[in-house]
N, C-alpha and C positions, 0 to 999 in steps of 0.2 A: 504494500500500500504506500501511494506517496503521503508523505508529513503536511501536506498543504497544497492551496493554490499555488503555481506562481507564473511569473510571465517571462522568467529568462533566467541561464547561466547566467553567474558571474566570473565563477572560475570553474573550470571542467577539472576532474578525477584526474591525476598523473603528473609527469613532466612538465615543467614552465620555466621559462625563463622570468627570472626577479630581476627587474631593473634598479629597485633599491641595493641591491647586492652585486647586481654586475652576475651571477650566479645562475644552474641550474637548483630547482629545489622544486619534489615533489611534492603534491597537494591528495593526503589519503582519504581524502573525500567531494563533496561539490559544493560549492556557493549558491544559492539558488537565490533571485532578484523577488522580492515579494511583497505584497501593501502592506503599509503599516497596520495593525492591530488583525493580522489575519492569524485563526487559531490557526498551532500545528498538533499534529498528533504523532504518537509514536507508528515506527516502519512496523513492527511486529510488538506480540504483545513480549512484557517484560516486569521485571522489579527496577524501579527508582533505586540506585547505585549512588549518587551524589547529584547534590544539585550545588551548584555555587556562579557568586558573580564574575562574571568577566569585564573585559576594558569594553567588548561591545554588546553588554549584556548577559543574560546569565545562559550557565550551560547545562544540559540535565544530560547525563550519560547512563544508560540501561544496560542492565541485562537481562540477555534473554534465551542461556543455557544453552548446552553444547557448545559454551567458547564463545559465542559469539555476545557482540554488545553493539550499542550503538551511543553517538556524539551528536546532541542535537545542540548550537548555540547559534546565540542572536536573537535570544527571548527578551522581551520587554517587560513580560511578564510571567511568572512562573505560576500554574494550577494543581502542581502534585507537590509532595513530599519523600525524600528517603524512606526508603524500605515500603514504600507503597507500590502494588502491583498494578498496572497498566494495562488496559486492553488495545487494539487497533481505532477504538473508537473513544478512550477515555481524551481529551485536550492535554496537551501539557502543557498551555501557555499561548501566548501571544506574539508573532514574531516582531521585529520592526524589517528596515529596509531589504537587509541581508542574513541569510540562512543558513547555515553553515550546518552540512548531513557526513557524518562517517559513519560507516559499515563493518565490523572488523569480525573475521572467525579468527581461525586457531593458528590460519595460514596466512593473517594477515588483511589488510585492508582487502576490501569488495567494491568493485567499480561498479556503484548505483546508477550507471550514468543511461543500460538497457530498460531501465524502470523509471524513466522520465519521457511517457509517453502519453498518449490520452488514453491508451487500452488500461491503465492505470490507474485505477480510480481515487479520488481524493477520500 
């Protein structure tokens, strides 16, 4: 399931080039361009792992067994709590401009970037 609306990448899964650095430096997840105050919800369901603030907003990190977890930040606003369980349909919050989605099993980041389609439902 996708976590929300949205209307564009920001930054695609993988290799990029940082011009702050002069630098290649991989991105283990996707940027995703979004309206402000639009709910997101979790990719699969899970337990609330942490939730804490970030520089651009807060981040809430899940698990959701056999290794896998996921990284949602760029919440404006947060609707769950640690150790709270989640469904595909519970909200976790409010994004603002930018959306920041990681995917990780056992073997590492997961390129969500096949599941940002319309067959995809919000």
């Amino acid at each position: 399931r996708l976590p929300c609306n949205f209307t564009g990448v920001a930054r695609h899964f993988g290799w990029y080039y940082n011009p702050l650095t002069g630098n290649q430096a991989f991105n283990p997840g996707v940027v995703l361009i979004i309206d402000d105050d639009t709910l997101v919800y979790p990719v699969l369901r899970g337990q609330v792992a942490s939730v804490s603030s970030q520089e651009n907003g807060y981040q809430v990190i899940l698990n959701h067994g056999d290794a896998m977890t996921s990284v949602v930040r760029g919440l404006r606003q947060v609707s769950v709590k640690e150790g709270e369980t989640v469904e595909e349909s519970t909200p976790l919050g409010k994004g603002s401009e930018l959306l920041y989605l990681e995917l990780k099993g056992q073997d590492g980041p997961i390129n969500l970037e096949g599941f940002l389609t319309a067959d995809n439902p919000v």
